[in-house]
C-alpha positions as CSV (number, residue, x, y, z in Angstrom):
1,X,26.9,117.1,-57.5
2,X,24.0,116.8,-59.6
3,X,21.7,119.3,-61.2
4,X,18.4,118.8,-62.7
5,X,16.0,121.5,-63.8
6,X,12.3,120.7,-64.2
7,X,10.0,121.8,-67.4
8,X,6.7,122.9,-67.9
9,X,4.3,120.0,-67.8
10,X,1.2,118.6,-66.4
11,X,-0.1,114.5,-65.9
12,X,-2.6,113.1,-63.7
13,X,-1.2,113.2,-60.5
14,X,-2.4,116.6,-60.1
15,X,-5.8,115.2,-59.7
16,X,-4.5,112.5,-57.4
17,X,-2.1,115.2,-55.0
18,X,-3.6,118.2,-55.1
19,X,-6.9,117.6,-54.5
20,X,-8.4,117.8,-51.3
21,X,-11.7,115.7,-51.4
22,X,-14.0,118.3,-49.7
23,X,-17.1,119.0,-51.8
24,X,-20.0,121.0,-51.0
25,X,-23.2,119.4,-49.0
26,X,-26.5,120.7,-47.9
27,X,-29.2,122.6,-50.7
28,X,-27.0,123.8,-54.0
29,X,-24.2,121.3,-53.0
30,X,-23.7,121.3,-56.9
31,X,-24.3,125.0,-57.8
32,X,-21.9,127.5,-58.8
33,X,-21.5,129.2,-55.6
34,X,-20.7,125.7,-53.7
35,X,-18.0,124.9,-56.6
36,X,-16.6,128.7,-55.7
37,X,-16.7,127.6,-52.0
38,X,-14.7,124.3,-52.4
39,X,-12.6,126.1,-54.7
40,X,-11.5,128.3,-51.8
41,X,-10.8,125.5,-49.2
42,X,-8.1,124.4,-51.8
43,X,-4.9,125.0,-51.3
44,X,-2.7,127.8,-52.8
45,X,-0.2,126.2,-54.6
46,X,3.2,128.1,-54.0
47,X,4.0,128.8,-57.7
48,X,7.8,130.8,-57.0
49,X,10.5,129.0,-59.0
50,X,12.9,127.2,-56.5
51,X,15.7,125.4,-56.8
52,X,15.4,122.3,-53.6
53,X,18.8,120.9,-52.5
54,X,18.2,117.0,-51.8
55,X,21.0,115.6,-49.3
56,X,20.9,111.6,-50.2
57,X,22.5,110.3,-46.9
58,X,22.9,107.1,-48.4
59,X,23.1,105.3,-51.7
60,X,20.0,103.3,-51.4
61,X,18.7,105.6,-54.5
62,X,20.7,105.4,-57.5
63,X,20.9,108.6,-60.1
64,X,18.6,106.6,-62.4
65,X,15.8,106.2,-59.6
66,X,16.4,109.8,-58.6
67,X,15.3,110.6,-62.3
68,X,12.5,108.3,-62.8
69,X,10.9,108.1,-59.3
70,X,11.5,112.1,-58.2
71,X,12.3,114.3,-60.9
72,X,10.3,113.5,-63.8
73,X,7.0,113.3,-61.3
74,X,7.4,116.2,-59.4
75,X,8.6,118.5,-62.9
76,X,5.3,117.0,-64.6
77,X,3.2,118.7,-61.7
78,X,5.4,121.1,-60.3
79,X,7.1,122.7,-63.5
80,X,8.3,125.2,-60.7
81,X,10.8,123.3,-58.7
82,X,14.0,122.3,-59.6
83,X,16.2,119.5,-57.8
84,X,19.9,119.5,-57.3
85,X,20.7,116.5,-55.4
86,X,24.1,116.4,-53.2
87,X,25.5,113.0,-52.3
88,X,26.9,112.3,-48.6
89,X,30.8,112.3,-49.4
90,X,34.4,113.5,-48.7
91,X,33.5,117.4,-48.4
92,X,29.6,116.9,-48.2
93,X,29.0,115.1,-44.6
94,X,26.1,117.0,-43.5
95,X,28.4,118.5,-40.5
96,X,30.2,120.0,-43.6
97,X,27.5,121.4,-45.0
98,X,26.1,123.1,-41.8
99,X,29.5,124.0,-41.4
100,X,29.8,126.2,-44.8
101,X,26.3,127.1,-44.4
102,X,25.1,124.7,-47.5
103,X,21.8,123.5,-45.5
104,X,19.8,121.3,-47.6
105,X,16.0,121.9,-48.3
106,X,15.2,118.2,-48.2
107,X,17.3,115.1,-46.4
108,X,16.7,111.4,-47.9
109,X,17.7,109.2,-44.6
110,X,16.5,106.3,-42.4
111,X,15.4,105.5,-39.4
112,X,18.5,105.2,-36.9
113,X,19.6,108.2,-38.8
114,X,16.8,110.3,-37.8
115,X,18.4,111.2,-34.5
116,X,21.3,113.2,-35.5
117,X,19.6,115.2,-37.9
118,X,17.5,116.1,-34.8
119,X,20.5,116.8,-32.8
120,X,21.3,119.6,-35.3
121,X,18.6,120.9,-34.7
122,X,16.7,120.4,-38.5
123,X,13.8,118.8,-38.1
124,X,10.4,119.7,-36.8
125,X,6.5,118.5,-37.1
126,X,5.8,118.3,-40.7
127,X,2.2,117.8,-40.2
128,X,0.4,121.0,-40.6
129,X,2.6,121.4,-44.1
130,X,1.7,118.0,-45.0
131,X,-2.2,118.5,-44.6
132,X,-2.0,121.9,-46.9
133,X,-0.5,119.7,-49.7
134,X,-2.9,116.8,-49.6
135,X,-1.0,114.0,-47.8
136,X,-2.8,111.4,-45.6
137,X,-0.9,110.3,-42.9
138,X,-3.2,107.7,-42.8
139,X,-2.3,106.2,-46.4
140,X,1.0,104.9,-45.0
141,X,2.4,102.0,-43.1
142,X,1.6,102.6,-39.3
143,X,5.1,101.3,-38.0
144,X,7.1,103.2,-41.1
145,X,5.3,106.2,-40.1
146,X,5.6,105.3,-36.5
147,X,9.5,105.5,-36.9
148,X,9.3,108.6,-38.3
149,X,7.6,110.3,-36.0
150,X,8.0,111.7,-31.8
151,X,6.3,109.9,-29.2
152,X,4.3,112.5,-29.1
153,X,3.0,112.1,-32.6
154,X,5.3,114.9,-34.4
155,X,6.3,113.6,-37.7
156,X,10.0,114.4,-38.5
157,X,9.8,112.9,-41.8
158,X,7.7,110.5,-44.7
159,X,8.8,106.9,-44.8
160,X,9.7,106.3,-49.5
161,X,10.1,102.6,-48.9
162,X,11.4,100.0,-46.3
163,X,14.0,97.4,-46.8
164,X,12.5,93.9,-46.3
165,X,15.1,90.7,-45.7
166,X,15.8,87.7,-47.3
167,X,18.8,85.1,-47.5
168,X,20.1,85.3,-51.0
169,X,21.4,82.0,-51.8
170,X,24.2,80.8,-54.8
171,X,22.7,77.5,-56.3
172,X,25.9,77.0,-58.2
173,X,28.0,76.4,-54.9
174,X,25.2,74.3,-53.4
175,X,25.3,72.3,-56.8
176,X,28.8,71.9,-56.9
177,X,28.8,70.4,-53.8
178,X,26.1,68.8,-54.1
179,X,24.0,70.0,-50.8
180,X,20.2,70.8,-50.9
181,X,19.2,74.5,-51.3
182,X,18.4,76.6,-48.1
183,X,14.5,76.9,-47.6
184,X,12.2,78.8,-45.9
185,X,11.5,78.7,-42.2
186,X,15.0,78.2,-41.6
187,X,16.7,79.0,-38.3
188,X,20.0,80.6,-37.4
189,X,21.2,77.5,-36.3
190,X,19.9,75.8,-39.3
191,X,21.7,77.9,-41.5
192,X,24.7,77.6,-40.0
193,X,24.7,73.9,-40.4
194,X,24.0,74.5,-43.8
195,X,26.9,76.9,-44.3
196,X,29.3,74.0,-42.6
197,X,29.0,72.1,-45.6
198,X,29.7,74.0,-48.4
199,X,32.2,76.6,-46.5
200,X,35.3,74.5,-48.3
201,X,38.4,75.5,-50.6
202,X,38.4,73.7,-54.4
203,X,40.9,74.5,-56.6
204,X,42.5,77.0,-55.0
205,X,39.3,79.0,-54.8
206,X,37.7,79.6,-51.1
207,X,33.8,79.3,-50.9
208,X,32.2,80.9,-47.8
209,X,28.8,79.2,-46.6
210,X,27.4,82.2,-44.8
211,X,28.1,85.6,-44.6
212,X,25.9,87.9,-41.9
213,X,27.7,91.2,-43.2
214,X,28.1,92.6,-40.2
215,X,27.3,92.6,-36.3
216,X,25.0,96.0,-37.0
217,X,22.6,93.7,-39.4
218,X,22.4,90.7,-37.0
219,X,21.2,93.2,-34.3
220,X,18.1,94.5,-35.9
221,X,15.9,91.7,-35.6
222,X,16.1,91.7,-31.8
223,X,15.4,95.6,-32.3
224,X,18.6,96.4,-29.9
225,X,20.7,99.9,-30.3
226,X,23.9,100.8,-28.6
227,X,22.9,103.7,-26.9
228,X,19.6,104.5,-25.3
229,X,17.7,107.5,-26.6
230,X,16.2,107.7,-23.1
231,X,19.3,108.5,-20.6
232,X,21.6,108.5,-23.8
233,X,24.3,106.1,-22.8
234,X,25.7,102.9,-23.9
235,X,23.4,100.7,-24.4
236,X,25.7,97.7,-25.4
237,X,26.8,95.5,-22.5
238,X,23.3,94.1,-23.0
239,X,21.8,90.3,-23.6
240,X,21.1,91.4,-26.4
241,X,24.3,92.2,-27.9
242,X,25.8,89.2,-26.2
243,X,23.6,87.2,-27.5
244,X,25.2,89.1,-31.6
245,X,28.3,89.1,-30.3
246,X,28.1,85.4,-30.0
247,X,26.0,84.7,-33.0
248,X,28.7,86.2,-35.3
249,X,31.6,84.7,-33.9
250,X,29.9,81.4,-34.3
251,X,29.2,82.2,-37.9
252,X,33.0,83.2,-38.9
253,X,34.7,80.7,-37.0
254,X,33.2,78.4,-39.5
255,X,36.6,76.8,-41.4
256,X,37.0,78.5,-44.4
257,X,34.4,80.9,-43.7
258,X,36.3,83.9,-42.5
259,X,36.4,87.2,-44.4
260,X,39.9,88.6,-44.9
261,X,38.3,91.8,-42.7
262,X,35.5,91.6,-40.5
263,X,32.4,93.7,-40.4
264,X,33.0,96.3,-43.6
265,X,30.1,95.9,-45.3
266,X,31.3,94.4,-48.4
267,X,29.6,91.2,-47.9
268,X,26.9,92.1,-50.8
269,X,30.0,92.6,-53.1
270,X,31.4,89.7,-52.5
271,X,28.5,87.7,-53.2
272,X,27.2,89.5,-56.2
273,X,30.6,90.2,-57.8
274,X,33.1,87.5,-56.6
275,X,30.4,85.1,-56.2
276,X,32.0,82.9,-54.0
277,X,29.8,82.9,-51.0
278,X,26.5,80.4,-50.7
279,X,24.3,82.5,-48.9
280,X,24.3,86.1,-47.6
281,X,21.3,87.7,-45.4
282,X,20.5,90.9,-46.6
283,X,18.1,93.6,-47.4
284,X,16.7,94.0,-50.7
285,X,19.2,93.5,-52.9
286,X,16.4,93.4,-56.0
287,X,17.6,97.1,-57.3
288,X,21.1,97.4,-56.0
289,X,23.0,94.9,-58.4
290,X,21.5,91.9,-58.3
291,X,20.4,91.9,-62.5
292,X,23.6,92.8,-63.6
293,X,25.0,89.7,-61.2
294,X,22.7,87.7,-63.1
295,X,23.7,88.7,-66.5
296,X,27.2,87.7,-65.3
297,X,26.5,84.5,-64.5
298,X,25.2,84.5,-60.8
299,X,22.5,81.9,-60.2
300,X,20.9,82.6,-57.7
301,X,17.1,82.7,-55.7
302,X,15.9,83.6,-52.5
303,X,14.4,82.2,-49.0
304,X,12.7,83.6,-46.0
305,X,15.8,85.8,-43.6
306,X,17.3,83.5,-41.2
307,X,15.1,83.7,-37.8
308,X,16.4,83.7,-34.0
309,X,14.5,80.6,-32.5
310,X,12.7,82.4,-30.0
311,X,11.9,85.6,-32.4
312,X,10.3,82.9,-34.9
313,X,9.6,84.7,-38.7
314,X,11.1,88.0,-37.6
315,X,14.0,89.7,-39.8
316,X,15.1,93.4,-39.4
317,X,13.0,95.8,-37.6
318,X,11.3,98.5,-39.7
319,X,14.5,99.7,-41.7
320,X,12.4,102.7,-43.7
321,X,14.0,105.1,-45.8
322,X,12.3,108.5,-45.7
323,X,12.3,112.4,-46.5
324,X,12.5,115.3,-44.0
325,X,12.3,119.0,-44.7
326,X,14.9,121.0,-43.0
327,X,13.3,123.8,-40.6
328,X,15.5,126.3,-42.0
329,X,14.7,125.9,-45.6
330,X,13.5,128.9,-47.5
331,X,11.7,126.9,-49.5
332,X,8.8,124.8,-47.0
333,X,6.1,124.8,-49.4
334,X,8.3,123.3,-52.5
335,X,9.4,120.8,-50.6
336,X,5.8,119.6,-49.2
337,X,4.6,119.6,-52.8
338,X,7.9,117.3,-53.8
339,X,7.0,115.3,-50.7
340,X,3.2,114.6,-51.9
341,X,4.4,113.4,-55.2
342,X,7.1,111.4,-54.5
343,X,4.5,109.3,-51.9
344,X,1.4,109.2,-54.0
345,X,0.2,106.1,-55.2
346,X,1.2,106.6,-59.0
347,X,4.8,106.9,-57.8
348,X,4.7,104.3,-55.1
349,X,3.6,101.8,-58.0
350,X,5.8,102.9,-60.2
351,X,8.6,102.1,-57.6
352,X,7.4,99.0,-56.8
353,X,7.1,97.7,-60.1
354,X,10.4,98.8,-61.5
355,X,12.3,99.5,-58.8
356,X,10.9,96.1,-56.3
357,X,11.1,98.6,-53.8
358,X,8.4,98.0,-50.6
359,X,6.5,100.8,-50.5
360,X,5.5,102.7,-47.5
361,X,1.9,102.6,-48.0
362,X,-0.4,100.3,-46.8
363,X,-2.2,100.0,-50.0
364,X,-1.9,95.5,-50.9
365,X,-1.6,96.1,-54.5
366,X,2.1,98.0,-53.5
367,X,2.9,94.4,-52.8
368,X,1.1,92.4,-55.2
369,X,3.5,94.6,-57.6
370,X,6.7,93.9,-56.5
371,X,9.0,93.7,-59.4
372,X,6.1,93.1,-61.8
373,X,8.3,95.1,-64.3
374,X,11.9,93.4,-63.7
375,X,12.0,90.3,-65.9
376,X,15.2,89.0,-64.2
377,X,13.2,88.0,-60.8
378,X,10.5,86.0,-63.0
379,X,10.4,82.2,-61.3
380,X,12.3,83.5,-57.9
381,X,10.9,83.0,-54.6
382,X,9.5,86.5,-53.9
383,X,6.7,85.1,-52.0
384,X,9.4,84.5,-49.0
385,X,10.0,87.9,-48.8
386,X,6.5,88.2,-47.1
387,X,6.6,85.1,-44.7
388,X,8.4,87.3,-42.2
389,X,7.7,90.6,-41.0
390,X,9.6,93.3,-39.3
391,X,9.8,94.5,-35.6
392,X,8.8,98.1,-34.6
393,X,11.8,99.9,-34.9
394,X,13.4,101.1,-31.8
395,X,13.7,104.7,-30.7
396,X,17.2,106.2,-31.5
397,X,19.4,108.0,-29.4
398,X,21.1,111.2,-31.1
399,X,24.3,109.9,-30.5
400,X,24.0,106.3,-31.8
401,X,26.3,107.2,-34.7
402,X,28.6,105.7,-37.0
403,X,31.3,106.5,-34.8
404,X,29.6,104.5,-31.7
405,X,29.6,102.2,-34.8
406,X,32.9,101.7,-34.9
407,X,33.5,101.1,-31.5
408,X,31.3,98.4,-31.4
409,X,33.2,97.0,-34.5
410,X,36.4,97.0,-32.8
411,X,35.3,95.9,-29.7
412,X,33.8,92.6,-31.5
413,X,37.3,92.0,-33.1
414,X,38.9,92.1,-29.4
415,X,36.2,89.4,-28.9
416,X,37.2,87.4,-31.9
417,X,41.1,87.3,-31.1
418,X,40.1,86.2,-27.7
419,X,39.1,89.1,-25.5
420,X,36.7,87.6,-22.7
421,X,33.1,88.6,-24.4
422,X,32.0,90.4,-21.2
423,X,35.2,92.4,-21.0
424,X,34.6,93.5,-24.4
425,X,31.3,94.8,-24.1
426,X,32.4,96.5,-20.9
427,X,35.0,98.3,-22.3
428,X,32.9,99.0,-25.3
429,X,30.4,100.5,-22.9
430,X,33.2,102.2,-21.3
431,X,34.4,104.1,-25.0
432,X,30.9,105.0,-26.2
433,X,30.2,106.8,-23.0
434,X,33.4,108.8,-23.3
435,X,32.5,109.4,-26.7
436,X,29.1,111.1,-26.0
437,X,31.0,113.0,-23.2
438,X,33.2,114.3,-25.9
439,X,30.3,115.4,-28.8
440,X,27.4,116.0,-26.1
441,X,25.1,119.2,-27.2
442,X,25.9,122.0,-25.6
């Protein structure tokens, strides 16, 4: 756990969140009584000291970006909050901190994740708080904010950034073997026969052609989830995960190409680190390792995200990482005033120019920025990044969990050592419905 304690200090952004835009009209629009007027239609700012708990569900934000990109903006306006961020863990699962009555003020989560926090009953419609604080829903990304938000139009939370895709390729294993780089408009099929060629074993060493990561990643372009967040049941023994189910086996029965264990979310590892596979399709990868790879010798560059033939220039649906205030904080208003800093358009910038994060607003220049300040991606292919775009995210169920997860996972490595594929996904169906049973809200 992590304290940080903000200072007294004041920058532009106050300007920029604050303000509300309404100035006086009509005769005197520019007199002193109008200025009193618009004064009053301002918000009170909530001055009381407060100390906000941030939950970071998942490591997508490193302690460095939680410094740079929410502390030191929201202290410079805000000298009134402080931040003591808590890191998802052994001890601090959010169950365990509901359970010793440790309720964060603030969750940083995703998407799919959205559900269970709604399950426990934390989130509700932001919007009114949001409005009082100066945030335009209509700054950000539709289908970000779309993902955030009820059918209805409640929004549970404020998209930070979205992952985009790419295939990350190894030019020193294509070189070695002396096989053309991967390229853009590439199918899955074309990257498979790609992989065949450089998936081989020289000098004792074992290089991998392709490596998917896991069965959860190949499922988002086709925007499929394994339980259905209208009837809340399985959702698996679909076309749709057939169709994955099949994809990956195909991909690791490649000779050579089998991981020693399947589906554990190592694959970024191994190709950063080990640097022994020749292409993995990922998420951005841009701020989570990728220089230090290259100052240890990785060469490496980028293509547009392997496509399903008949979802042509499609990667992941919209993968957005985002902020929710819990509805039994104590302190609302802090939070709404962290929240309108951390999305404004100084920080977004700033994020997308250091961190080569995609922002969640809509403003082109986010994009035009992208890693403007991160001389280790001068000369890649960036622009590739951009030649596909992402599916609406589906709606979650509440239950579709890390534990339904798992099932899955185990139910493609029956599959793999030579379970019949539909039997699989039956009796994958079969577990995840017993396990919702089990953990259904009373």
């Amino acid at each position: 756990m992590r304290r940080s304690y903000a200072i007294t200090g004041l920058s532009t952004l106050a300007a920029f969140v604050v303000a509300t835009g309404c100035g006086g009209t009509g005769p005197g629009a520019a007199g002193d009584n109008s200025q009193s007027a618009d004064a009053a239609k301002k918000p009170a700012v909530n001055t009381s000291p407060a100390t906000l708990k941030l939950y970071l569900s998942n490591s997508s934000l490193s302690d460095q970006d939680v410094t740079m990109l929410i502390e030191e903006p929201v202290k410079k306006l805000y000298p009134h909050i402080s931040i003591e961020t808590i890191k998802n863990g052994k001890g601090t699962t959010i169950e365990e901190l509901l359970a010793s009555g440790q309720t964060p003020d603030i969750f940083y989560t995703n998407i799919a994740d959205i559900g269970k926090y709604k399950r426990y009953g934390l989130l509700g419609d932001m919007t009114p708080l949001l409005k009082t604080y100066g945030v335009d829903l209509s700054r950000f990304d539709p289908q970000m904010l779309a993902g955030a938000s009820s059918e209805q139009g409640e929004v549970y939370g404020l998209p930070f950034f979205a992952h985009f895709n790419a295939n990350y390729y190894n030019k020193t294993i294509f070189d070695k073997f002396g096989v053309p780089y991967p390229q853009d408009g590439m199918t899955w099929e074309d990257v498979i026969e790609l992989a065949k060629k450089v998936s081989r074993v020289e000098s004792g060493v074992t290089y991998k052609g392709l490596d998917p990561d896991t069965i959860a990643r190949l499922a988002m372009p086709l925007s499929i989830t394994l339980v259905d967040a209208k009837t809340n049941r399985a959702s698996i023994n679909s076309d749709g995960w057939r169709t994955v189910f099949a994809l990956a086996k195909e991909i690791w029965t490649i000779p050579n190409n089998m991981p020693e264990k399947l589906n554990t979310f190592q694959a970024r590892n191994w190709f950063m680190k080990e640097q022994n596979i020749a292409m993995l399709p990922y998420n951005n990868l841009l701020n989570i390792g990728l220089e230090e790879a290259t100052k240890n010798g990785l060469n490496w560059d980028l293509v547009q995200y392997p496509s399903y033939k008949e979802k042509p220039n499609l990667y992941a649906f919209v993968d957005a990482q985002l902020f929710t205030i819990s509805q039994t904080s104590k302190y609302k208003e802090q939070a709404a005033q962290l929240l309108s800093v951390v999305t404004s358009d100084e920080v977004q910038l700033l994020s997308a120019r250091k961190t080569a994060r995609l922002s969640s607003l809509k403003n082109p220049a986010m994009k035009e920025a992208l890693g403007a300040d991160m001389p280790f991606l001068q000369g890649k292919n960036l622009k590739s990044i951009f030649k596909s775009t992402a599916p609406p995210a589906p709606a979650f169920s509440p239950y579709d969990s890390s534990d339904v997860r798992n099932i899955s996972f185990k139910s493609f490595e029956d599959y793999m050592k030579g379970k019949d594929l539909n039997t699989a996904l039956r009796e994958a169906e079969e577990k995840i419905n017993q396990w919702i049973e089990t953990n259904k809200m009373k």
